[in-house]
MILO-395803 format. One record per residue (C-alpha): y, x, z; residue in three letters; residue number from 1. Coordinates in Angstrom, 3 decimals. Layout:
MILO-395803
        c2        c1        c3  type  seq
         Y         X         Z   ALA  NUM
...
END
This chain:
MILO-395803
        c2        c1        c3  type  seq
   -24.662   -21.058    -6.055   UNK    1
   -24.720   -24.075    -3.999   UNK    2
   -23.201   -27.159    -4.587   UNK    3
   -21.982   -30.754    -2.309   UNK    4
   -22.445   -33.946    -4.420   UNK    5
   -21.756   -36.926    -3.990   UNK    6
   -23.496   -39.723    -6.368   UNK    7
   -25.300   -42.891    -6.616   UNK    8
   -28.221   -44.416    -7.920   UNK    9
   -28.473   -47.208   -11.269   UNK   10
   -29.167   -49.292    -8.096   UNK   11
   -25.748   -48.688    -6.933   UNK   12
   -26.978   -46.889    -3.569   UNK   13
   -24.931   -43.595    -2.434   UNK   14
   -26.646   -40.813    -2.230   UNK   15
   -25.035   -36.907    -1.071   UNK   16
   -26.402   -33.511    -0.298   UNK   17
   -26.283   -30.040    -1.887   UNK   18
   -28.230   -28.166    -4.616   UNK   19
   -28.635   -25.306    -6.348   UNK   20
   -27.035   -24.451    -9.447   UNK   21
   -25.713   -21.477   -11.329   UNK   22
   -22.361   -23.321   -12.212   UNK   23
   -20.580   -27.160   -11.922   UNK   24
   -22.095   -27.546   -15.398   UNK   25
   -25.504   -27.425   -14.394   UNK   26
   -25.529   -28.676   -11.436   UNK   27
   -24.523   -31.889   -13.037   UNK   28
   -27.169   -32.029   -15.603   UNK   29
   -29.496   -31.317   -12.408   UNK   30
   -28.371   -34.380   -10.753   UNK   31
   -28.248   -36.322   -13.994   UNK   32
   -32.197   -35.733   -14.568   UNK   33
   -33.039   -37.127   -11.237   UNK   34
   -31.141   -40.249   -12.994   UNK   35
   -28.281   -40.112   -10.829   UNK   36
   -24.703   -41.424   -11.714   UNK   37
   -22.570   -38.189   -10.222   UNK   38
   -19.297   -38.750    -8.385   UNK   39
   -18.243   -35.538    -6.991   UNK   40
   -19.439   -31.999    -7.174   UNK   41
   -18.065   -29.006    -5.495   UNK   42
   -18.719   -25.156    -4.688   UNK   43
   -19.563   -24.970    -0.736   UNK   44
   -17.721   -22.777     0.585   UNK   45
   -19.845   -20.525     3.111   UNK   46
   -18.806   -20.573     6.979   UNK   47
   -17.614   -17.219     8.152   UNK   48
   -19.576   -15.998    11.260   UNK   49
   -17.514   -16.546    14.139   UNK   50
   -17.348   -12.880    14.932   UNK   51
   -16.120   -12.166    11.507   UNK   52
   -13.247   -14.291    11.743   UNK   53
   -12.058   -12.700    15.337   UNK   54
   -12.339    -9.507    13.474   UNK   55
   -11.007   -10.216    10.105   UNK   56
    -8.127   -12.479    11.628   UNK   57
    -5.645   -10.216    12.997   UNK   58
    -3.039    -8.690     9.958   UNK   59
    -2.826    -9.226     6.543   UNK   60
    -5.366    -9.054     4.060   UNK   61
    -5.729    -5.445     2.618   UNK   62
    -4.273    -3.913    -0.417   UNK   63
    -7.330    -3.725    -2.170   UNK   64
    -8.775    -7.118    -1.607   UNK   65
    -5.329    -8.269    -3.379   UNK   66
    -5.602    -6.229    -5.887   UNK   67
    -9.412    -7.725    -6.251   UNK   68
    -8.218   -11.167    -5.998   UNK   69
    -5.505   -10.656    -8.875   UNK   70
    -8.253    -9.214   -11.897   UNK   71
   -10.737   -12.447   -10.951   UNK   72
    -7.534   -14.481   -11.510   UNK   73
    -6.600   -12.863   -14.709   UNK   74
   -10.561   -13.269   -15.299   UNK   75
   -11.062   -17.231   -15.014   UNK   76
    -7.870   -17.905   -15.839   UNK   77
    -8.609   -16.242   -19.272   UNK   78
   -11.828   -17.768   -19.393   UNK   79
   -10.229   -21.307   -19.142   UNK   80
   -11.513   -22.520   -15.635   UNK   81
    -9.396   -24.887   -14.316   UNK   82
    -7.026   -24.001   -11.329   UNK   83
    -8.681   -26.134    -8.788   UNK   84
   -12.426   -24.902    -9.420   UNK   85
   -10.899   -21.203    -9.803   UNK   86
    -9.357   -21.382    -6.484   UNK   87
   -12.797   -23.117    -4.964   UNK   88
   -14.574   -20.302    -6.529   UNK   89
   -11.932   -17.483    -5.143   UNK   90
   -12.764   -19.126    -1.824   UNK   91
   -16.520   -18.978    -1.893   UNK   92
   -16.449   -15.547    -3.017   UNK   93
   -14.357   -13.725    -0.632   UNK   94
   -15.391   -12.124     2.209   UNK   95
   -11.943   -11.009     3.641   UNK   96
   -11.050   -13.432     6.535   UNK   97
    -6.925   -13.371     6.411   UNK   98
    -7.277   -13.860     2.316   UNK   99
    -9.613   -16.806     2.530   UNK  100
    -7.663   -18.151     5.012   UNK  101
    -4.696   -18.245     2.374   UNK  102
    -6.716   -19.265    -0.876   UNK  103
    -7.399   -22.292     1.182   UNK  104
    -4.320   -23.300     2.142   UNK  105
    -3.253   -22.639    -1.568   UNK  106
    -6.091   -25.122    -2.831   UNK  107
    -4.641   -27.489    -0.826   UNK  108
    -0.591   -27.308    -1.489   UNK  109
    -1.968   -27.285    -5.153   UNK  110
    -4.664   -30.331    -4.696   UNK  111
    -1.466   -31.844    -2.643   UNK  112
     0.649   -31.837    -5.826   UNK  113
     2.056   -28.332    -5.620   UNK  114
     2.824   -26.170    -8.886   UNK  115
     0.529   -22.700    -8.230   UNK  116
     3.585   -20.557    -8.009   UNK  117
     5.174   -22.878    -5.189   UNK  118
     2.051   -22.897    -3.385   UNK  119
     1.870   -18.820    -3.189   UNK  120
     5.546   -19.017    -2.666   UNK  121
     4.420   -20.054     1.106   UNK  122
     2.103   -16.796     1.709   UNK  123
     4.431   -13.803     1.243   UNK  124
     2.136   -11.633     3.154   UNK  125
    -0.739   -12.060     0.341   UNK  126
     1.254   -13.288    -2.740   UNK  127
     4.644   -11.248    -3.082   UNK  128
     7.773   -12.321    -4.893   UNK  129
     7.498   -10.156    -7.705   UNK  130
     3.700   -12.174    -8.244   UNK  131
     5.215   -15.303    -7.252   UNK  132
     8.099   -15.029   -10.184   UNK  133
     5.481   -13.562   -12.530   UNK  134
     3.464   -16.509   -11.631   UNK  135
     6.189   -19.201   -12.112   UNK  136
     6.995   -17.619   -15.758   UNK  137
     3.288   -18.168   -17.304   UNK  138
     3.420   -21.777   -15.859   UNK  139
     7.024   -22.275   -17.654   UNK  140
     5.945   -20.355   -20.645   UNK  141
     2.201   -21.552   -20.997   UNK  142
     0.856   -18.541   -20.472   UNK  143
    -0.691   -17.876   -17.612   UNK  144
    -3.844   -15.984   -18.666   UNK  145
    -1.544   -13.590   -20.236   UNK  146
     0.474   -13.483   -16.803   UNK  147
    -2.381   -13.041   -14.532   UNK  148
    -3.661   -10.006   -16.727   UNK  149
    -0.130    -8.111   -16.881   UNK  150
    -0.560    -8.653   -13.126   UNK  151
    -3.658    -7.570   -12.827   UNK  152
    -3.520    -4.028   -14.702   UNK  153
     0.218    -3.962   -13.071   UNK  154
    -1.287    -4.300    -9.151   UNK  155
    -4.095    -1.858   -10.388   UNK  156
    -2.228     0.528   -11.525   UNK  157
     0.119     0.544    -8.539   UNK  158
    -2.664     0.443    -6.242   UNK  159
    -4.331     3.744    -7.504   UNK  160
    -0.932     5.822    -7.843   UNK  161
    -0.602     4.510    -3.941   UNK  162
    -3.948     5.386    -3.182   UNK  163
    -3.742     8.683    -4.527   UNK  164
    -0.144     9.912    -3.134   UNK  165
    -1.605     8.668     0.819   UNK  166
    -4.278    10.607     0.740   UNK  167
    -2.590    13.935    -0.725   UNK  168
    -0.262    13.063     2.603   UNK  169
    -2.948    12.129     4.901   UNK  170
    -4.998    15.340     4.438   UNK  171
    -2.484    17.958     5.981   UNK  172
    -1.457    15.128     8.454   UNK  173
    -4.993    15.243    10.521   UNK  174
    -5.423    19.166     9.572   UNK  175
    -2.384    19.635    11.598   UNK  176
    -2.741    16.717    14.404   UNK  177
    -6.286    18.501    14.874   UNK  178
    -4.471    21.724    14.676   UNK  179
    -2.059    21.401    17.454   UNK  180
    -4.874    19.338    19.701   UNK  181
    -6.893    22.390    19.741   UNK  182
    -3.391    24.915    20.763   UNK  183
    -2.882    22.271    23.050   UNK  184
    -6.951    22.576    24.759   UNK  185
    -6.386    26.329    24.191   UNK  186
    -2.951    26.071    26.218   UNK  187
    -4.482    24.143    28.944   UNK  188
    -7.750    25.168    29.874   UNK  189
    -8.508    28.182    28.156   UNK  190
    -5.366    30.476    28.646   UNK  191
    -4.773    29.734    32.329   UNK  192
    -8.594    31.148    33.367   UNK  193
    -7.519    34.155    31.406   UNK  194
    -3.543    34.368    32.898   UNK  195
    -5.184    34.902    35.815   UNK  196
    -6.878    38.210    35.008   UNK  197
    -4.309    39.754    33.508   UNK  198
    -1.737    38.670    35.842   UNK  199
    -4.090    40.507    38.758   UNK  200
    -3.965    43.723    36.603   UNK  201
     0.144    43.824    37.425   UNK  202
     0.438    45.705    34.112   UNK  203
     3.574    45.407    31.606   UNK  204
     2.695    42.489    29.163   UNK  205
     4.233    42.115    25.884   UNK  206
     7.098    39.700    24.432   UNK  207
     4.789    37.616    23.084   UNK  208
     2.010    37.124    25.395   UNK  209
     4.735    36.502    27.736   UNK  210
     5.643    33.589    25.847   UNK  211
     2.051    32.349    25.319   UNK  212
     1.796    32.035    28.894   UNK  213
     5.115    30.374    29.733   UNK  214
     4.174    27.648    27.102   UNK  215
     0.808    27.225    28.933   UNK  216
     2.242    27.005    32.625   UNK  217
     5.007    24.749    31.289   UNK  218
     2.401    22.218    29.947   UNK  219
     0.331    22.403    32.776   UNK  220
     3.534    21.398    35.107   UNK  221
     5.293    19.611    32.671   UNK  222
     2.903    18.208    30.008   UNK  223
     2.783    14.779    31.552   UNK  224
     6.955    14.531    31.033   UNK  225
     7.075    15.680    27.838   UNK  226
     3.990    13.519    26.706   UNK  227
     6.380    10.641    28.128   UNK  228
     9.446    11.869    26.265   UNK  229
     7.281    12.165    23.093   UNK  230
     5.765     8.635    23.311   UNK  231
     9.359     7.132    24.324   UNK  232
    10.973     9.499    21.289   UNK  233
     8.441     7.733    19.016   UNK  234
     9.353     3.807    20.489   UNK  235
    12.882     4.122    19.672   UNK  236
    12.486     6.195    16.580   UNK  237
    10.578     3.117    15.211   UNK  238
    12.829     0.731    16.163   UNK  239
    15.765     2.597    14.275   UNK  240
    13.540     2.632    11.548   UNK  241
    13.529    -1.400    11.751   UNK  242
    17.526    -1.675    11.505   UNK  243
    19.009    -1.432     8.388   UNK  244
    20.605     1.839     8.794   UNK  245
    16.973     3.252    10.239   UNK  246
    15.297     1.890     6.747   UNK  247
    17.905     3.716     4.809   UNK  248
    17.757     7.083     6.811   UNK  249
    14.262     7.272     6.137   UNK  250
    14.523     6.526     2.680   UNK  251
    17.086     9.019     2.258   UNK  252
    14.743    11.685     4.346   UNK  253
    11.746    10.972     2.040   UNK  254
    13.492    11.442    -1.459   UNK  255
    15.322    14.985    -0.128   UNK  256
    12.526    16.823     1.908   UNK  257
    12.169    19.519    -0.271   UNK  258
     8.355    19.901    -1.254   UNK  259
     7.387    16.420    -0.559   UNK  260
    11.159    14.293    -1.575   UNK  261
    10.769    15.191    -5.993   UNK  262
     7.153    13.514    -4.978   UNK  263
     8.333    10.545    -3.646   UNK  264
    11.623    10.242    -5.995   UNK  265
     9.348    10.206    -9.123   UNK  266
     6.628     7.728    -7.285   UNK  267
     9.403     5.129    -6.682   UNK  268
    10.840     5.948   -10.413   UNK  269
     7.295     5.171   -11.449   UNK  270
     7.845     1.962    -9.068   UNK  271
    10.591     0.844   -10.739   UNK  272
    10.344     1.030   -14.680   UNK  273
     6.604     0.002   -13.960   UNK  274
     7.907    -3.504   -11.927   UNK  275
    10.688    -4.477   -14.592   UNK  276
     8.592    -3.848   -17.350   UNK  277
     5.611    -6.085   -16.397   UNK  278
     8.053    -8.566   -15.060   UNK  279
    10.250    -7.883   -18.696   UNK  280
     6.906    -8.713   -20.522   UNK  281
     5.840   -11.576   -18.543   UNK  282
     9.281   -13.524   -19.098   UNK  283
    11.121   -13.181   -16.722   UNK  284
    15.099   -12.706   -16.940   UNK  285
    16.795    -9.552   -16.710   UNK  286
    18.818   -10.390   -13.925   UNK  287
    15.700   -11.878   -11.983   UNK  288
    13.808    -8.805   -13.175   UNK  289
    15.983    -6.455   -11.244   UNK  290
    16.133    -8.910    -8.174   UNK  291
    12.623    -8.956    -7.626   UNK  292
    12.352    -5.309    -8.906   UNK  293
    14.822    -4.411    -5.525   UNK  294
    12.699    -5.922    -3.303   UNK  295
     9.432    -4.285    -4.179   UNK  296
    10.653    -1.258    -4.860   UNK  297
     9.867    -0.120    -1.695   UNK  298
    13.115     2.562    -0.541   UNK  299
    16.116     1.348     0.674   UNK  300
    18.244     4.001    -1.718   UNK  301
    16.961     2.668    -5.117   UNK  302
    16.678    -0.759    -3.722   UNK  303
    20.781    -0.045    -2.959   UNK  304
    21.193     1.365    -6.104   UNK  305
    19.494    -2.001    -7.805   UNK  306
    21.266    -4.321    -6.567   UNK  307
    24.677    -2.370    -7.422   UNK  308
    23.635    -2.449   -10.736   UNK  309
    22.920    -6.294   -11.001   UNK  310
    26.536    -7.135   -10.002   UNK  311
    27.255    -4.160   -13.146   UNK  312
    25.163    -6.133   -15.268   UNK  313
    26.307    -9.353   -14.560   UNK  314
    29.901    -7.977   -15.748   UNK  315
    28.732    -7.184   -19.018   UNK  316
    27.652    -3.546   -18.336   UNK  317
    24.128    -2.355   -19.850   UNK  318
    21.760    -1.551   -17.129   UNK  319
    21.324     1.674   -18.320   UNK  320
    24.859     2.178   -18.136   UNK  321
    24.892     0.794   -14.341   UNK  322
    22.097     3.236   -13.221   UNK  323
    24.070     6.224   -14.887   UNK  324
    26.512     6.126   -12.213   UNK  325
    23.860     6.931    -9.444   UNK  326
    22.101    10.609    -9.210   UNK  327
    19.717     9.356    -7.809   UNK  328
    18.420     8.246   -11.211   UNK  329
    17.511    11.002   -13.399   UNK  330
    19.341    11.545   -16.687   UNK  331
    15.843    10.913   -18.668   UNK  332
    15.815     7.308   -17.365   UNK  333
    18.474     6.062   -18.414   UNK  334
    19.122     7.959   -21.897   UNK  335
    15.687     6.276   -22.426   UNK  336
    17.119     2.722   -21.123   UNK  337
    19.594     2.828   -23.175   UNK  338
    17.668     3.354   -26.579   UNK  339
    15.634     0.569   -25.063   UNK  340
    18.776    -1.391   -24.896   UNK  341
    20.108    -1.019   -27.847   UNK  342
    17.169    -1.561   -30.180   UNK  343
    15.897    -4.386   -28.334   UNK  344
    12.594    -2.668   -27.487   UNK  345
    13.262    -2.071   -23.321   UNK  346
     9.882    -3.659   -22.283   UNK  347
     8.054    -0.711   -24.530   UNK  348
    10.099     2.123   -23.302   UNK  349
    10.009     1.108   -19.351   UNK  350
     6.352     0.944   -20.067   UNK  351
     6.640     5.086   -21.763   UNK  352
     8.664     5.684   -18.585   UNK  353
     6.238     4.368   -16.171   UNK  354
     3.492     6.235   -17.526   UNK  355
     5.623     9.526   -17.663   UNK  356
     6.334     9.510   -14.196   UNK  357
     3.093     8.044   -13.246   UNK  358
     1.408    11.538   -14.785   UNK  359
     4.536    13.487   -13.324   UNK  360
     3.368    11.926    -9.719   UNK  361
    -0.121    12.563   -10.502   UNK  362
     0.438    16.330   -11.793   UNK  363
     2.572    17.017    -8.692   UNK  364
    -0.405    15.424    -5.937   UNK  365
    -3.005    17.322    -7.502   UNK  366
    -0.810    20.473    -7.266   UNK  367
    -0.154    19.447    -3.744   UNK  368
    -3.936    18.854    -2.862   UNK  369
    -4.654    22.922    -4.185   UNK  370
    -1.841    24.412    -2.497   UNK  371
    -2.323    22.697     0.862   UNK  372
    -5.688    24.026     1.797   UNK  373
    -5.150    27.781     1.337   UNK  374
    -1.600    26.974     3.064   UNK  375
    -3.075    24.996     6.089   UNK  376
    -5.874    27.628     6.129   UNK  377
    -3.068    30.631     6.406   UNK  378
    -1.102    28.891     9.307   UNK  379
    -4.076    27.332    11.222   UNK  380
    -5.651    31.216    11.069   UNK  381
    -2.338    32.545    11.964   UNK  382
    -1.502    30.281    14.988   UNK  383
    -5.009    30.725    16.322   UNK  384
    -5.039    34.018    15.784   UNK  385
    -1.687    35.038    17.687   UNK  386
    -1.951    32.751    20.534   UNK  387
    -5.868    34.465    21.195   UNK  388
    -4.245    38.084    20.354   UNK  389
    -1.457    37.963    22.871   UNK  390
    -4.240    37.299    25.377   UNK  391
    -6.814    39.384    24.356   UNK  392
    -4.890    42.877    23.737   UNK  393
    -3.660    42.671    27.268   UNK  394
    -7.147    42.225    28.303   UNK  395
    -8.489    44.845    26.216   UNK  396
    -6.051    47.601    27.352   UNK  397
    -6.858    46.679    30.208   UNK  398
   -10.780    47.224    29.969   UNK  399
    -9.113    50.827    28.680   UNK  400
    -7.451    51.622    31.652   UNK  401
   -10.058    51.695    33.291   UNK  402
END
């Protein structure tokens, strides 16, 4: 790794430059043999090739790099490196444009006097509030290490569950976008040639290649409009989705699709128990713990439903008692809160409850995954196959006629 230094000789003349050195450590005893008296030593942080930054600048760091940055955290944190070098070496390490960009404005709120968790406070789009709070209860409680690891497993575990519900969706998403490109070529360029020939023939055509050919001339004379209505459908569709009432439609949509909605219900049940009990563990009030909890829940139903049950709480009610009224929240949930509850142990059973659902989500994705393929497989053959029959039997009676 290289190192800046800055140092001076016995003779009292300055002397700077860089060197080579697997850590601070021995870089100093380096510099100390050449019988220098060492100032300053730091961890050079590598430039970014211009091109790099233009193309790692636009967005917000990924997911995964996040994820990356929170287990070296819980890594040199446990290993006792001091914030400032930690941060230095967080810098020199990545190779993610956006998240550099934030580690070094974090370095230097924190060099500037700033606690750690005010400094992340200012970077929601790498550092959320549920790791922000987390953060800000290891520095009141003294333990941070122990912070940055529940964090770490917490983001990790999250991130996989994610990982692996997106791509069960993402799969029949492009079997079927590719599915109705290819009608659409078919529809287009393909059927029209053959119209033609059977159209010549004058013969009685059936219902349904009737219909295969009135979809075809109505794309070819309309396709352009309803592309248009389409692409303007989709604009305003996603800015209802950006008002309030939008968010909550959707959420509502994704939790009662039947099929997909018991999927996403259990993944943000999974979401939930998983967020309060690492924030639970790490410190952090009850009340706080279901703040934060409702804004990283991710659906605007159970985010509803958490805040409800805050103002419950903060009556006297049990939470478990607050969730109850919602059904939404499954039975199981919250006679399981409730033993939590009342024999002080809630951070152990939201942790039993996480990992139940977590399995449930996992057991219903993998199900998913084996009967989507045969499915797409049956409906792909099956549109294919009738849109090229209703052209082809026409054709082939007729070859018979004659």
């Amino acid at each position: 790794m290289l190192f800046t230094y800055q140092a001076r000789t016995h003779e009292g003349l300055a002397r700077q430059g860089s060197i080579e050195a697997p850590s601070i450590d021995g870089a100093v005893q380096a510099l100390q043999r050449q019988n220098l008296v060492v100032l300053s030593v730091q961890p050079t942080i590598p430039a970014i090739p211009f091109y790099k930054r233009i193309i790692g600048g636009f967005g917000k760091p990924k997911q995964r790099d996040i994820v990356l940055l929170s287990r070296q955290l819980s890594t040199l944190f446990e290993a006792k490196v001091p914030v400032v070098h930690t941060f230095r070496t967080l810098i020199g390490q990545s190779t993610s444009g956006p998240l550099r960009a934030h580690l070094v404005e974090v370095l230097d709120d924190i060099q500037g006097g700033m606690s750690m968790s005010q400094a992340m406070a200012k970077h929601p789009a790498v550092f959320s509030s549920f790791f922000v709070n987390m953060v800000r209860s290891g520095e009141e409680s003294g333990k941070l290490d122990d912070v940055f690891i529940y964090l770490a497993d917490y983001l990790e575990r999250t991130y996989a569950l994610v990982s692996k519900t997106r791509n069960a969706l993402i799969y029949p998403a492009f079997i079927l976008t590719a599915f109705f490109g290819v009608v659409v070529l078919l529809l287009t360029l393909v059927i029209p040639k053959l119209t033609a020939i059977i159209l010549e023939a004058g013969q009685e055509l059936p219902i349904y290649t009737r219909i295969v050919i009135g979809t075809s001339n109505f794309l070819i004379n309309y396709g352009v409009f309803l592309l248009l209505l389409m692409l303007g459908s989709g604009f305003f569709l996603y800015r209802f989705i950006q008002t309030p009432e939008g968010r909550r439609a959707l959420s509502r949509t994704q939790i009662s699709v039947p099929i997909i909605g018991p999927l996403f219900q259990k993944f943000y049940l999974a979401r939930l128990s998983d967020n309060m009990q690492t924030l639970i563990t790490g410190g952090v009030p009850i009340v706080r713990a279901l703040q934060i909890t409702a804004d990283v829940v991710g659906n605007e139903i159970y985010k509803g439903i958490i805040l409800e049950s805050i103002e419950a709480v903060r009556a006297g009610s049990t939470i478990a008692d607050a969730f109850d009224r919602h059904p939404e929240i499954p039975p199981l949930l919250t006679q399981m809160m409730r033993i939590g509850e009342e024999t002080g142990k809630l951070d152990s059973i939201l942790k039993s409850i996480s990992r139940f659902y977590t399995r449930e989500v996992e057991s219903l994705v993998d199900n998913l995954v084996v009967l989507i393929e045969p499915i797409l497989i049956l409906v792909l053959g099956l549109g294919i196959g009738l849109i090229v029959a209703s052209v082809l039997l026409p054709i082939y009676n007729l070859t018979q006629a004659f």
